[in-house]
N, CA and C atoms of all chains as a GROMACS GRO file, in nm:
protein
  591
    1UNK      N    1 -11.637   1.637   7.200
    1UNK     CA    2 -11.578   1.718   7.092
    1UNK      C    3 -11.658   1.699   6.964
    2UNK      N    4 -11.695   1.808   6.899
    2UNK     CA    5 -11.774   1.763   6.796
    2UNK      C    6 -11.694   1.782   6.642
    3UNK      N    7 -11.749   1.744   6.582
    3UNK     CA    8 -11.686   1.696   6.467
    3UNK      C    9 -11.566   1.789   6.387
    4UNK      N   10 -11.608   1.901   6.360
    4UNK     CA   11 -11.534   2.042   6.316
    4UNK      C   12 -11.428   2.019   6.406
    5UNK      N   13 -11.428   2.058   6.556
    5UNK     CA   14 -11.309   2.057   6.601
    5UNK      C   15 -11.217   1.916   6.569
    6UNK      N   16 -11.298   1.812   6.601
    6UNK     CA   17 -11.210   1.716   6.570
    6UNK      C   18 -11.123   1.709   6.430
    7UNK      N   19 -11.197   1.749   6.317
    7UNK     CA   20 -11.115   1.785   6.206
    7UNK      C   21 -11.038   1.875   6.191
    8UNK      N   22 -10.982   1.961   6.295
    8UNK     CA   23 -10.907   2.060   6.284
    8UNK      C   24 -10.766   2.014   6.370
    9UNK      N   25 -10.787   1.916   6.409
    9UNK     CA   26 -10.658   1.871   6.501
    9UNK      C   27 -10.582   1.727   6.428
   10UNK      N   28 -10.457   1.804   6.452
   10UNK     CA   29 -10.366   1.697   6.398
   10UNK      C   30 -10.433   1.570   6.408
   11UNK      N   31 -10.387   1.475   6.378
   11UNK     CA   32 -10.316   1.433   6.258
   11UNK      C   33 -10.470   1.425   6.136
   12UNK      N   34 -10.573   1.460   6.194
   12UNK     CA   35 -10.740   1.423   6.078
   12UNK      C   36 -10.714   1.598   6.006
   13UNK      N   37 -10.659   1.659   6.039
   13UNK     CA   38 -10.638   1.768   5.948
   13UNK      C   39 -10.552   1.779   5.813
   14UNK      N   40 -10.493   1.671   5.848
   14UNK     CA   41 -10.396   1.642   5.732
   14UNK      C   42 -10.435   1.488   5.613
   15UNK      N   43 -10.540   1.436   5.724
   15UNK     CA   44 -10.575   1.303   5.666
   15UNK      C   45 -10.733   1.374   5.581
   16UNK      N   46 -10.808   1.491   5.634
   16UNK     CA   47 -10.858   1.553   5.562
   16UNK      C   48 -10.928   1.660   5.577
   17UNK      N   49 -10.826   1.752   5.472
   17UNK     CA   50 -10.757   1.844   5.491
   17UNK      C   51 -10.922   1.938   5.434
   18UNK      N   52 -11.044   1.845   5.304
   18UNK     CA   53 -11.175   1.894   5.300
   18UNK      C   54 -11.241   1.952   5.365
   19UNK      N   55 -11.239   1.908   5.521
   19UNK     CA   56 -11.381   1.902   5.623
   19UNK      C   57 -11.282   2.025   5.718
   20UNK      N   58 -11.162   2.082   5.702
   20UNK     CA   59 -11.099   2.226   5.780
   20UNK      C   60 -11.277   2.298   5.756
   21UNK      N   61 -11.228   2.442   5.811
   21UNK     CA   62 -11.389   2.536   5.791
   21UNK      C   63 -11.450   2.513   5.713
   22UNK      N   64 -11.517   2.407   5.761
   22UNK     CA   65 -11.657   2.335   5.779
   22UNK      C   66 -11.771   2.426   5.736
   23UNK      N   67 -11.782   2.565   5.783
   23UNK     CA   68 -11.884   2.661   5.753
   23UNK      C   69 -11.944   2.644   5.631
   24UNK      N   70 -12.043   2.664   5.613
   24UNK     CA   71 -12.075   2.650   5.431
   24UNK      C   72 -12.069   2.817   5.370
   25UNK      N   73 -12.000   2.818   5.271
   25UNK     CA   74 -12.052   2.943   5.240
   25UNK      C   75 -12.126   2.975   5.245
   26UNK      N   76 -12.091   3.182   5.239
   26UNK     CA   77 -12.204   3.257   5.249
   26UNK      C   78 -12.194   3.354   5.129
   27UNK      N   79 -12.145   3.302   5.043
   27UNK     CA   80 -12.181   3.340   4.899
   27UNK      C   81 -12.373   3.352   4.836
   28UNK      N   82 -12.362   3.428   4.804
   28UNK     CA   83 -12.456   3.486   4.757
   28UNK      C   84 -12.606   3.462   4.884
   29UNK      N   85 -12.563   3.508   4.959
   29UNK     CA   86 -12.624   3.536   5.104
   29UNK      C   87 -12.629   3.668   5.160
   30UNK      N   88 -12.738   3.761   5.228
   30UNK     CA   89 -12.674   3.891   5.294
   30UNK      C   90 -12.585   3.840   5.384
   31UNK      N   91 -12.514   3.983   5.378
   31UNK     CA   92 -12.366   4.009   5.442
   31UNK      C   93 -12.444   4.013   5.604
   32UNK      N   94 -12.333   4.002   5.697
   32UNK     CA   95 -12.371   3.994   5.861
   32UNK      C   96 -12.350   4.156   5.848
   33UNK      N   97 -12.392   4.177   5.966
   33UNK     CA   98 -12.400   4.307   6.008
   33UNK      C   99 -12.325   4.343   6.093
   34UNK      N  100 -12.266   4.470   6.111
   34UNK     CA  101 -12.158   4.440   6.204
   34UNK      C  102 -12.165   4.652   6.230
   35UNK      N  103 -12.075   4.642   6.410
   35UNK     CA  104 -12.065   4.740   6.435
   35UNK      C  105 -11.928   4.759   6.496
   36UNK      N  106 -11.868   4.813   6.432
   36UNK     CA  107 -11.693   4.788   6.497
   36UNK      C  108 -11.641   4.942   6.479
   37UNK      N  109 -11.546   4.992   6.566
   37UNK     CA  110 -11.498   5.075   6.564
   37UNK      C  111 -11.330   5.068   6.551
   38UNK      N  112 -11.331   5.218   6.446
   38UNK     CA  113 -11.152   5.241   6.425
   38UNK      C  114 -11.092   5.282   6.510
   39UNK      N  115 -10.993   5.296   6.519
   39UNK     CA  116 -10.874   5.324   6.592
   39UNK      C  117 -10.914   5.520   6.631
   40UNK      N  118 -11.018   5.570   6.544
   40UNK     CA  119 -11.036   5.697   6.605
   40UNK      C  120 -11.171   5.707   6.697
   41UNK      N  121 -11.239   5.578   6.696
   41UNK     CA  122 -11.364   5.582   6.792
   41UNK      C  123 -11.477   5.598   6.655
   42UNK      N  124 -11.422   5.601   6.550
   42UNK     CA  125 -11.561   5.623   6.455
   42UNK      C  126 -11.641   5.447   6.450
   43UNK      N  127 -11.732   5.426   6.414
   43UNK     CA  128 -11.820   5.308   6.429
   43UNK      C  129 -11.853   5.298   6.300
   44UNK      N  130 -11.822   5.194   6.257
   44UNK     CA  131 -11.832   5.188   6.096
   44UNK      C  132 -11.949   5.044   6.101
   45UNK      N  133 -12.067   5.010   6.023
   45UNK     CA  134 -12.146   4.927   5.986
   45UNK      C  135 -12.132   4.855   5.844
   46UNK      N  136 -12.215   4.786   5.802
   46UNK     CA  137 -12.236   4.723   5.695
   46UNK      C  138 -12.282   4.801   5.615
   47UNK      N  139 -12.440   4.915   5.649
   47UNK     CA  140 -12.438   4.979   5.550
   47UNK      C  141 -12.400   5.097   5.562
   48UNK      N  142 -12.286   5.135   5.617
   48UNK     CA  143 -12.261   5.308   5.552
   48UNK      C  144 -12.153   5.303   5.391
   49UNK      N  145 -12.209   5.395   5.352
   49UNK     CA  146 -12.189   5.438   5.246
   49UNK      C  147 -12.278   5.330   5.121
   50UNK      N  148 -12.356   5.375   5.093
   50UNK     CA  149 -12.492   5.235   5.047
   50UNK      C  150 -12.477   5.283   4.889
   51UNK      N  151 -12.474   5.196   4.820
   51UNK     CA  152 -12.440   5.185   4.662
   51UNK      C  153 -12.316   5.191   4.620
   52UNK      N  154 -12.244   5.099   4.724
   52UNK     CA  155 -12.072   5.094   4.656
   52UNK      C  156 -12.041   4.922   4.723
   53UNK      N  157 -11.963   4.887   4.652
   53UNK     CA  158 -11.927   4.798   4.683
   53UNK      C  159 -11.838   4.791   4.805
   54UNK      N  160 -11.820   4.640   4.897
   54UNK     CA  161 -11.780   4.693   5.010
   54UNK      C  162 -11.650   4.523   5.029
   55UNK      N  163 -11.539   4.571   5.053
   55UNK     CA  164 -11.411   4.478   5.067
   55UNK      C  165 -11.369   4.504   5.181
   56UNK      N  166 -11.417   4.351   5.246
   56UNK     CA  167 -11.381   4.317   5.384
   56UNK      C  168 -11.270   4.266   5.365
   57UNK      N  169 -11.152   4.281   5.454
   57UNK     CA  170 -11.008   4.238   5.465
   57UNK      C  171 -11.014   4.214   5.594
   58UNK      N  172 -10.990   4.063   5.627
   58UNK     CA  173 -10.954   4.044   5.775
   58UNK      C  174 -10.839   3.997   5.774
   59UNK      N  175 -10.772   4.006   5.846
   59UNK     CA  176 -10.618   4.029   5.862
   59UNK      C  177 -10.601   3.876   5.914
   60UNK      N  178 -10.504   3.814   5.972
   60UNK     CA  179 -10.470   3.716   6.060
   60UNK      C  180 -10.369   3.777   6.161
   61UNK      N  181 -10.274   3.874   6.181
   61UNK     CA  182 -10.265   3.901   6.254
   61UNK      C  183 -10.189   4.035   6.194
   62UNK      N  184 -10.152   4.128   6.285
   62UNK     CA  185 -10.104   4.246   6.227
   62UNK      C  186  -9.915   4.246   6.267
   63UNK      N  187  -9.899   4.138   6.284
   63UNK     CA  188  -9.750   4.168   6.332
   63UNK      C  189  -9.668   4.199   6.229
   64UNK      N  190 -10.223   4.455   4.691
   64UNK     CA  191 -10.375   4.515   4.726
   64UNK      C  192 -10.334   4.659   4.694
   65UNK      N  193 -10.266   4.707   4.793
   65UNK     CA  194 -10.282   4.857   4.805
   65UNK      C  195 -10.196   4.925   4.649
   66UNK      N  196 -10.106   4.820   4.612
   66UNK     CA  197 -10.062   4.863   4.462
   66UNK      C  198 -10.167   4.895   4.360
   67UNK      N  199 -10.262   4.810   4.405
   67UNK     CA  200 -10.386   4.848   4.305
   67UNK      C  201 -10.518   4.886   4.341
   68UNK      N  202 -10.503   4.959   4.398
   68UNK     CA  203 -10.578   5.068   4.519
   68UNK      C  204 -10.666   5.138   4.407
   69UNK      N  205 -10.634   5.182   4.292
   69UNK     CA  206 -10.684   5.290   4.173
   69UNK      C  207 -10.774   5.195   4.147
   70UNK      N  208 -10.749   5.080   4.077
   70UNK     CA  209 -10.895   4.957   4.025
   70UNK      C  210 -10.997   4.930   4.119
   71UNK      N  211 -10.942   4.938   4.283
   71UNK     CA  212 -11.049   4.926   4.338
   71UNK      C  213 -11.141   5.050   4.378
   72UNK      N  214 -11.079   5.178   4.353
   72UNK     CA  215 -11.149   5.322   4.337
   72UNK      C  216 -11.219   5.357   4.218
   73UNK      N  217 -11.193   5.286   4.102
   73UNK     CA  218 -11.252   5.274   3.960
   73UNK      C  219 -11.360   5.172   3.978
   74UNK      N  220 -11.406   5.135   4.035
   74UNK     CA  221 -11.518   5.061   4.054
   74UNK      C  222 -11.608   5.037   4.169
   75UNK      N  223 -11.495   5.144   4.210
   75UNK     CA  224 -11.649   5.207   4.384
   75UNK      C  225 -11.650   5.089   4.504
   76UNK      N  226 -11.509   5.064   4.496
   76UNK     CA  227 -11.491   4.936   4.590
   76UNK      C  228 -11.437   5.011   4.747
   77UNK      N  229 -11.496   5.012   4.843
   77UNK     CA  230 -11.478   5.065   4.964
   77UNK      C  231 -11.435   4.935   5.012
   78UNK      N  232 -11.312   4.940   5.130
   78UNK     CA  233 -11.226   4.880   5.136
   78UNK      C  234 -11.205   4.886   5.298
   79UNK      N  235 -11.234   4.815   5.403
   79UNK     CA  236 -11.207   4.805   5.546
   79UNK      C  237 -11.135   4.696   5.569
   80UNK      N  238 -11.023   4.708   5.647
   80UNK     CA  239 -10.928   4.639   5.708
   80UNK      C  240 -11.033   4.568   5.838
   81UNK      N  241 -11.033   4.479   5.878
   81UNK     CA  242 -11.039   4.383   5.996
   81UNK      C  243 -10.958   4.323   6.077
   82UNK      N  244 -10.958   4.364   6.220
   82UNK     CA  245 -10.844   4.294   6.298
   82UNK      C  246 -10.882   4.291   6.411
   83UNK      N  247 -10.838   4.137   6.460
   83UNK     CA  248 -10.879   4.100   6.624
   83UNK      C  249 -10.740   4.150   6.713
   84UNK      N  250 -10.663   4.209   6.654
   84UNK     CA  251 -10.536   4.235   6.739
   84UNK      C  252 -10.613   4.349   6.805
   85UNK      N  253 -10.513   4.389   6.883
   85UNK     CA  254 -10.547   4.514   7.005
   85UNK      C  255 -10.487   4.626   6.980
   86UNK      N  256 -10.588   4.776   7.005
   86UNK     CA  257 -10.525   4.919   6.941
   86UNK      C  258 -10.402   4.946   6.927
   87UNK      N  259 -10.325   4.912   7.039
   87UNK     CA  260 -10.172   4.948   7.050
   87UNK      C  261 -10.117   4.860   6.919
   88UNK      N  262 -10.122   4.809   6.885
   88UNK     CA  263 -10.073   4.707   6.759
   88UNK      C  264 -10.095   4.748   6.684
   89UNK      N  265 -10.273   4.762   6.630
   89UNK     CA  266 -10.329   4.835   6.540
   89UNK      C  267 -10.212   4.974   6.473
   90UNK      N  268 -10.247   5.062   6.600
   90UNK     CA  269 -10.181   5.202   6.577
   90UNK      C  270 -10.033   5.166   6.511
   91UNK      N  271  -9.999   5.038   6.547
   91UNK     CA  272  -9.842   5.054   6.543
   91UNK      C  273  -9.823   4.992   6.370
   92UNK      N  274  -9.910   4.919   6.333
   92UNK     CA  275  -9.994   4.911   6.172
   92UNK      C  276  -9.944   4.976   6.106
   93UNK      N  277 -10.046   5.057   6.180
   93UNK     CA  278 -10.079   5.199   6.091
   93UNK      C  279  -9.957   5.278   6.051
   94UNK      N  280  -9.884   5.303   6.145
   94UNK     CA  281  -9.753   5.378   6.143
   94UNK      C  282  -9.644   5.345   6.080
   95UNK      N  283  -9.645   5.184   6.073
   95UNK     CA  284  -9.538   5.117   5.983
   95UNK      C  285  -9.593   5.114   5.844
   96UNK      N  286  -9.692   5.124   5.819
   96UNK     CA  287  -9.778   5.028   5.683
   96UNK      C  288  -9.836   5.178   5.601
   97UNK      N  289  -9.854   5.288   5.673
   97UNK     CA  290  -9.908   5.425   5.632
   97UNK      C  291 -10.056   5.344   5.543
   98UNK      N  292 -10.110   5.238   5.607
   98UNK     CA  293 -10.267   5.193   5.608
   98UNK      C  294 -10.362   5.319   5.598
   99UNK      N  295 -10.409   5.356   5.451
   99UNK     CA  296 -10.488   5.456   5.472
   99UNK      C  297 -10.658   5.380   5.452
  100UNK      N  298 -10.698   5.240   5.492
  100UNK     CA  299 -10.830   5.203   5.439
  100UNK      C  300 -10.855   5.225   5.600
  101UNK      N  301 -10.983   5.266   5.625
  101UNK     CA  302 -11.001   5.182   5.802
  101UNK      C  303 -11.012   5.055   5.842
  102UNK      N  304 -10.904   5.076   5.948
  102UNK     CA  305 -10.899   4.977   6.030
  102UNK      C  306 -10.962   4.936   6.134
  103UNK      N  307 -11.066   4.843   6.153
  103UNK     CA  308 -11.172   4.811   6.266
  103UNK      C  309 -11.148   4.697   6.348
  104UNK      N  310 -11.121   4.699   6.465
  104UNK     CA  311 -11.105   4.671   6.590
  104UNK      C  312 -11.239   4.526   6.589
  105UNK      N  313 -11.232   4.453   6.593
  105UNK     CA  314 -11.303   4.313   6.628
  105UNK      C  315 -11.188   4.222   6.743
  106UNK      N  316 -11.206   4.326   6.845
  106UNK     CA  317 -11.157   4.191   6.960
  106UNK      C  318 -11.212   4.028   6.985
  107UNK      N  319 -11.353   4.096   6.938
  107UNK     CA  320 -11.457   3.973   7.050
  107UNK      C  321 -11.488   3.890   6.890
  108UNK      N  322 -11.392   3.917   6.805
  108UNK     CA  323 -11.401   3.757   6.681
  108UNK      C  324 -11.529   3.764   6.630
  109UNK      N  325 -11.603   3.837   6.666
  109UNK     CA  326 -11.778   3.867   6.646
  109UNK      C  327 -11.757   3.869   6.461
  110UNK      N  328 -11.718   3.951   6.388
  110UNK     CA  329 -11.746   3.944   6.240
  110UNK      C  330 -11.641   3.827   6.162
  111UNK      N  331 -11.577   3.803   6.245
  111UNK     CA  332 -11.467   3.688   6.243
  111UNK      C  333 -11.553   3.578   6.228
  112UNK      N  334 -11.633   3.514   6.343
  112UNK     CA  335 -11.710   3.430   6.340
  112UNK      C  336 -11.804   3.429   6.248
  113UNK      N  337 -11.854   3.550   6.238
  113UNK     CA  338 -11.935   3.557   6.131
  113UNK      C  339 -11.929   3.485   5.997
  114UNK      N  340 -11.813   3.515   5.938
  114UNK     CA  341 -11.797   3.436   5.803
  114UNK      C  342 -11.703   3.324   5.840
  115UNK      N  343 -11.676   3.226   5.943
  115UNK     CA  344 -11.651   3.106   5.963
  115UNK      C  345 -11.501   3.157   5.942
  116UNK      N  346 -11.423   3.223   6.025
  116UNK     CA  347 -11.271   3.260   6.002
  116UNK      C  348 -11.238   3.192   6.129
  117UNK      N  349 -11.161   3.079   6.152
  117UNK     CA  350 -11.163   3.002   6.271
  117UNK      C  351 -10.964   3.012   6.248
  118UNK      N  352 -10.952   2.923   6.385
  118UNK     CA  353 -10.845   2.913   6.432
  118UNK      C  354 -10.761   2.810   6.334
  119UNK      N  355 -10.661   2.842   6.299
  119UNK     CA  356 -10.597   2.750   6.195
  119UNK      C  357 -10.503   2.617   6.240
  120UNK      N  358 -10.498   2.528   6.224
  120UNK     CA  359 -10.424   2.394   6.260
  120UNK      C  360 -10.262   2.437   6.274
  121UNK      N  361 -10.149   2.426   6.345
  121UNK     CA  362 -10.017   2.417   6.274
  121UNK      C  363  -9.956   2.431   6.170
  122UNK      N  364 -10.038   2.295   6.105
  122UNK     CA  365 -10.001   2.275   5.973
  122UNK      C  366 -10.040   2.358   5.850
  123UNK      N  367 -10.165   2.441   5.894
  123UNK     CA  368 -10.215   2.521   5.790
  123UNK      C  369 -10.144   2.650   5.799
  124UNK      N  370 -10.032   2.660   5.929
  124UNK     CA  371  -9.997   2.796   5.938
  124UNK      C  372  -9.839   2.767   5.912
  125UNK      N  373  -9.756   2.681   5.928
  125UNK     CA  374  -9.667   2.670   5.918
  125UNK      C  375  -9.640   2.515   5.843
  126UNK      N  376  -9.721   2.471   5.714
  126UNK     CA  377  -9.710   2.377   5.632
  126UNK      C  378  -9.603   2.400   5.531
  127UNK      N  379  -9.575   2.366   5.423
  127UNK     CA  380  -9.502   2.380   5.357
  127UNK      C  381  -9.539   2.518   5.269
  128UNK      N  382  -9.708   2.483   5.222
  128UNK     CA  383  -9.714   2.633   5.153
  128UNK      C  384  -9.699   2.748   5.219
  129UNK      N  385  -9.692   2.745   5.309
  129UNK     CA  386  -9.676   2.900   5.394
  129UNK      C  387  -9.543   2.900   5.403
  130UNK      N  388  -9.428   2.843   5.466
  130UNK     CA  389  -9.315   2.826   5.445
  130UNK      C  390  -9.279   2.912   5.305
  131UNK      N  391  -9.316   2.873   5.190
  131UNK     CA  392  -9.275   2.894   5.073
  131UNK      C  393  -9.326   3.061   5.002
  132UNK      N  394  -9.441   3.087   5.105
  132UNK     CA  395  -9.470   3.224   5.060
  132UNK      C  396  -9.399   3.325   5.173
  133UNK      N  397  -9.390   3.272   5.270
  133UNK     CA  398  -9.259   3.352   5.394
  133UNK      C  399  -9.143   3.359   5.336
  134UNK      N  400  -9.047   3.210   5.239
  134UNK     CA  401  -8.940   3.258   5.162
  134UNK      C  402  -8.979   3.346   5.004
  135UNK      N  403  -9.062   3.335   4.936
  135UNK     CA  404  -9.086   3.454   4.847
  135UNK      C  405  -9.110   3.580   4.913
  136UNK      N  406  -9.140   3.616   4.988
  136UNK     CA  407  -9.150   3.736   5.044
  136UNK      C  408  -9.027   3.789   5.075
  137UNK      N  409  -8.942   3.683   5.123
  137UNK     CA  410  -8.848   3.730   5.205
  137UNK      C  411  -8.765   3.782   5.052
  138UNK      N  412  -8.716   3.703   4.960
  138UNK     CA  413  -8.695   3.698   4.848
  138UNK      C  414  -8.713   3.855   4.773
  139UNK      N  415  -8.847   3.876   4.795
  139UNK     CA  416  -8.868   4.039   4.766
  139UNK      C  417  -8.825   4.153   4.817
  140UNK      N  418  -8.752   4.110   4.943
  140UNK     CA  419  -8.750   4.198   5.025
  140UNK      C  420  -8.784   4.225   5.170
  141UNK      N  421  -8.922   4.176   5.171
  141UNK     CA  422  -9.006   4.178   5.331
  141UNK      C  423  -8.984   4.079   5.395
  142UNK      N  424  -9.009   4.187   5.516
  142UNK     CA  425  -8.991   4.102   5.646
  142UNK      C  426  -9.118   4.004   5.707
  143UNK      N  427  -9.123   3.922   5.722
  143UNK     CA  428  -9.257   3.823   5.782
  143UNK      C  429  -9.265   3.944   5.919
  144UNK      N  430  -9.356   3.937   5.957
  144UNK     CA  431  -9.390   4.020   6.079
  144UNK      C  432  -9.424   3.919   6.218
  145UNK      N  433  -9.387   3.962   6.330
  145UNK     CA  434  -9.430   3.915   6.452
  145UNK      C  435  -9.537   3.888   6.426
  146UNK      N  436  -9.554   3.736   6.515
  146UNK     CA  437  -9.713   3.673   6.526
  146UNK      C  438  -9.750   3.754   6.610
  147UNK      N  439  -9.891   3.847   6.595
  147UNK     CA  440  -9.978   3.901   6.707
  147UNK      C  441  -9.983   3.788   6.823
  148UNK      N  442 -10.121   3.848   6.858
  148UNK     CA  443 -10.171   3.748   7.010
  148UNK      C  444 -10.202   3.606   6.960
  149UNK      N  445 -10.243   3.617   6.861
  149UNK     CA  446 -10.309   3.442   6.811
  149UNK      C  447 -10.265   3.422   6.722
  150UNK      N  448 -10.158   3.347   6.676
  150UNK     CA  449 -10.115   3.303   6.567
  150UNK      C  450 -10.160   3.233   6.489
  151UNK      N  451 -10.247   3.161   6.547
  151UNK     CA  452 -10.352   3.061   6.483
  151UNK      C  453 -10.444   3.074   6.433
  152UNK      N  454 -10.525   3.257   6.433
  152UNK     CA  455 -10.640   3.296   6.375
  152UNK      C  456 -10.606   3.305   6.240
  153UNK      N  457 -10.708   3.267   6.165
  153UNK     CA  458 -10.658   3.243   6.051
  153UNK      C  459 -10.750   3.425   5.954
  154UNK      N  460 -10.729   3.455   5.833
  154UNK     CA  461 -10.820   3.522   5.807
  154UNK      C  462 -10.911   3.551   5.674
  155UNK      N  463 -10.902   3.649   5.614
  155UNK     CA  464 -10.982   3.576   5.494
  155UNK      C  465 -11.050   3.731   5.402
  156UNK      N  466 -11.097   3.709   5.302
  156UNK     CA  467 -11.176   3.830   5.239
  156UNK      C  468 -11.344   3.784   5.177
  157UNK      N  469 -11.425   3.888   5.203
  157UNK     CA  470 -11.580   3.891   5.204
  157UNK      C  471 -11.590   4.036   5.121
  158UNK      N  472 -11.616   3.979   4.995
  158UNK     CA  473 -11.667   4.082   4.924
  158UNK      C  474 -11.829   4.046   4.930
  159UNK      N  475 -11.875   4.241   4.930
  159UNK     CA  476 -12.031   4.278   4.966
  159UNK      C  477 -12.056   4.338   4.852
  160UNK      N  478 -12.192   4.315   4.787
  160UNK     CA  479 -12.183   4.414   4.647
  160UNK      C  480 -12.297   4.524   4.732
  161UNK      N  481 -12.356   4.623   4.600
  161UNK     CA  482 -12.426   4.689   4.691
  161UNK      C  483 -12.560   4.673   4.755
  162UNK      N  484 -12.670   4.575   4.690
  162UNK     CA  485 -12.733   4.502   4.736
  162UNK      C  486 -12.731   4.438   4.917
  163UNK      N  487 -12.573   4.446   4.930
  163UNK     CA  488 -12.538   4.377   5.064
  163UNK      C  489 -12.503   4.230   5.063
  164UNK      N  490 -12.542   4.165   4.939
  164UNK     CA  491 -12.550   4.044   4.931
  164UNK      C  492 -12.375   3.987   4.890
  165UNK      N  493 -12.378   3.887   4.953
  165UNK     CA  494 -12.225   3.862   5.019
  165UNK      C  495 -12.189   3.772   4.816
  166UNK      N  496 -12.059   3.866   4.757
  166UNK     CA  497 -12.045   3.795   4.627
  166UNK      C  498 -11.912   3.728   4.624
  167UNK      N  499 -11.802   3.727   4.717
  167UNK     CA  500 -11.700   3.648   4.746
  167UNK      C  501 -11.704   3.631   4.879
  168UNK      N  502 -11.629   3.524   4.908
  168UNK     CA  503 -11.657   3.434   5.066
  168UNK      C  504 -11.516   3.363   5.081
  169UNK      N  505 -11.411   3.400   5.102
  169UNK     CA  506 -11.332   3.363   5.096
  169UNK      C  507 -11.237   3.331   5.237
  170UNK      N  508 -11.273   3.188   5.291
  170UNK     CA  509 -11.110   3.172   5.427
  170UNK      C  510 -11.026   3.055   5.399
  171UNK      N  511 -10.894   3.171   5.419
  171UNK     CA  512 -10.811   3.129   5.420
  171UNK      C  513 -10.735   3.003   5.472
  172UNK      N  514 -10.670   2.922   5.405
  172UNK     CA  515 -10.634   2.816   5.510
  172UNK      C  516 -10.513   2.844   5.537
  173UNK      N  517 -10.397   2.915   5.546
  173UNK     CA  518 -10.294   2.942   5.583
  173UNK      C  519 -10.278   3.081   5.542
  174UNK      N  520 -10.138   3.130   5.573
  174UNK     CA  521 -10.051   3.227   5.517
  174UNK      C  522 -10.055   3.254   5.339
  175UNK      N  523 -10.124   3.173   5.324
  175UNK     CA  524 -10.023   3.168   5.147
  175UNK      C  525 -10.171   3.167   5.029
  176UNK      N  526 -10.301   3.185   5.104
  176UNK     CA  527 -10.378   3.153   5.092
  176UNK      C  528 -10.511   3.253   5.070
  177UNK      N  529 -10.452   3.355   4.992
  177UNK     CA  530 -10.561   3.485   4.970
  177UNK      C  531 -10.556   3.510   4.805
  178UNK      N  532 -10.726   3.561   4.792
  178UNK     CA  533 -10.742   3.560   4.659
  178UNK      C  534 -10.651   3.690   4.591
  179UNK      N  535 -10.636   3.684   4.479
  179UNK     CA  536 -10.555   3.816   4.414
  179UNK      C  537 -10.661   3.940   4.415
  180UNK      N  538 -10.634   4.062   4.381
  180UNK     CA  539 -10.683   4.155   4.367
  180UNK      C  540 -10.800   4.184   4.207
  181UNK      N  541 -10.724   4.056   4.178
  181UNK     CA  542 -10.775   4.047   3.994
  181UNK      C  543 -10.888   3.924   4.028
  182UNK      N  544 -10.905   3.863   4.102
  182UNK     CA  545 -11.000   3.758   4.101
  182UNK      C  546 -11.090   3.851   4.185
  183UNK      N  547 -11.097   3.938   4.281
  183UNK     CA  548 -11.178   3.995   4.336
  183UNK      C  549 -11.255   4.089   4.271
  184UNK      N  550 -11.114   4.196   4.136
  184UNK     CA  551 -11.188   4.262   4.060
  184UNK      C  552 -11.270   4.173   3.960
  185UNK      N  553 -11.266   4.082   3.900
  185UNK     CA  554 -11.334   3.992   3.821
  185UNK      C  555 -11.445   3.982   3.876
  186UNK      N  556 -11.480   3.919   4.004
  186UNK     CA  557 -11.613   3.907   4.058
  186UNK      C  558 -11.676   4.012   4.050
  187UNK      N  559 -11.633   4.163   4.023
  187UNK     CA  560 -11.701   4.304   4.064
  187UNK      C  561 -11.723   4.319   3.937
  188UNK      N  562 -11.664   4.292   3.793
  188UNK     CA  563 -11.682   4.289   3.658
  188UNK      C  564 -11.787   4.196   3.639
  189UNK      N  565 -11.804   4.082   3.670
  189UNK     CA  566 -11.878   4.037   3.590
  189UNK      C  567 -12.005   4.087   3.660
  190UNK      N  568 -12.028   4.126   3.743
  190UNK     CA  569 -12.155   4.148   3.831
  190UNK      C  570 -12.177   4.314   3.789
  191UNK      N  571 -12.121   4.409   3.713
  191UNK     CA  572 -12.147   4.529   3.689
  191UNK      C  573 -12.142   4.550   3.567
  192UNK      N  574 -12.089   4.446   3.456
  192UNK     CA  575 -12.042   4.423   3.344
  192UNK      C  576 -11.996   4.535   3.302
  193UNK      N  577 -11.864   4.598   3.416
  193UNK     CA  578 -11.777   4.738   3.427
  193UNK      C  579 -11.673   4.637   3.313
  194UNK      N  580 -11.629   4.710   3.206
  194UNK     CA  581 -11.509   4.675   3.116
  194UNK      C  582 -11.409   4.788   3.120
  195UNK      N  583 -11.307   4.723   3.143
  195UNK     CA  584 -11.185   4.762   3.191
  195UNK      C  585 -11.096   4.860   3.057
  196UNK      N  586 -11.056   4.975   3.094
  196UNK     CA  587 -11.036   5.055   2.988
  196UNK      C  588 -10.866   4.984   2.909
  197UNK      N  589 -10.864   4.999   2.798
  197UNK     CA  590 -10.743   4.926   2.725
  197UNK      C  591 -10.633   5.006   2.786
   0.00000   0.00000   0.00000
């Protein structure tokens, strides 16, 4: 088990609670690229619509 | 968010929903929530992973601060919603300016745990030095 997971499981998650997603930011980094489609089959990327700002919302769950 | 839907159209903020849940859910979103941003389908956690949005501990999902934003909510009015398939995915917001270059990075550690709409517009202000009309 490597370390990340181990910090994500009781009881070292609470003893420290710092080392949770571990990831380092990706602040002021390019954005990932991505190809995902809506609910109508359209395929939306990173760059469509290019000179606007772009707000990713990921949900946790939709219930 | 969607209350202040106009600030983020006043500053050219395009706006995609992300979700690892499955269409039938999605659709059913949509229909309850009248969600007019798109909503994109990430089963396979692929842009999930991407910005380090991992599976959340117990405690980060049902700790005390989440507890406490499930009773303010409720307080307002709303209903907490059924846990989808993974209750444990945790999630988060990634603001992109137009450059592409990633200017908020934000995951969540629980329920209770998302930036405001005003700290997001702030990051888009100071980076356009757009001033906000009186």
């Amino acid at each position: 088990m490597n370390l990340k997971k181990l910090m994500n499981r009781f009881p070292f998650n609470l003893a420290f609670p710092q080392y949770r997603n571990v990831m380092p930011s990706q602040l002021k980094k390019p954005a990932a690229a991505f190809e995902l489609k809506d609910l109508d089959g359209h395929v939306h990327h990173l760059e469509d619509q290019p000179g606007q700002w772009l707000l990713l919302v990921f949900h946790r769950h939709l219930g | 968010m969607r209350q202040q839907e106009d600030q983020l159209k006043e500053r050219n903020i395009q706006v995609k929903v992300v979700t690892f849940d499955d269409a039938a859910m999605a659709q059913a979103y949509i229909a309850e929530t009248h969600l007019t941003w798109p909503l994109l389908l990430d089963q396979k956690l692929s842009l999930y992973s991407a910005y380090g949005m991992v599976r959340g501990s117990w405690w980060s999902i049902y700790g005390p601060k989440s507890v406490w934003k499930y009773i303010s909510l409720m307080v307002r009015g709303q209903k907490p919603g059924t846990p989808g398939k993974d209750w444990r995915q945790l999630g988060g917001d990634v603001l992109v300016d137009p450059n592409r270059i990633v200017q908020l990075h934000h995951i969540s550690e629980g329920p209770h745990d998302r930036p405001s709409v005003d700290a997001l517009l702030e990051v888009v202000d100071k980076q356009t030095a757009f001033r906000r009309s009186p």
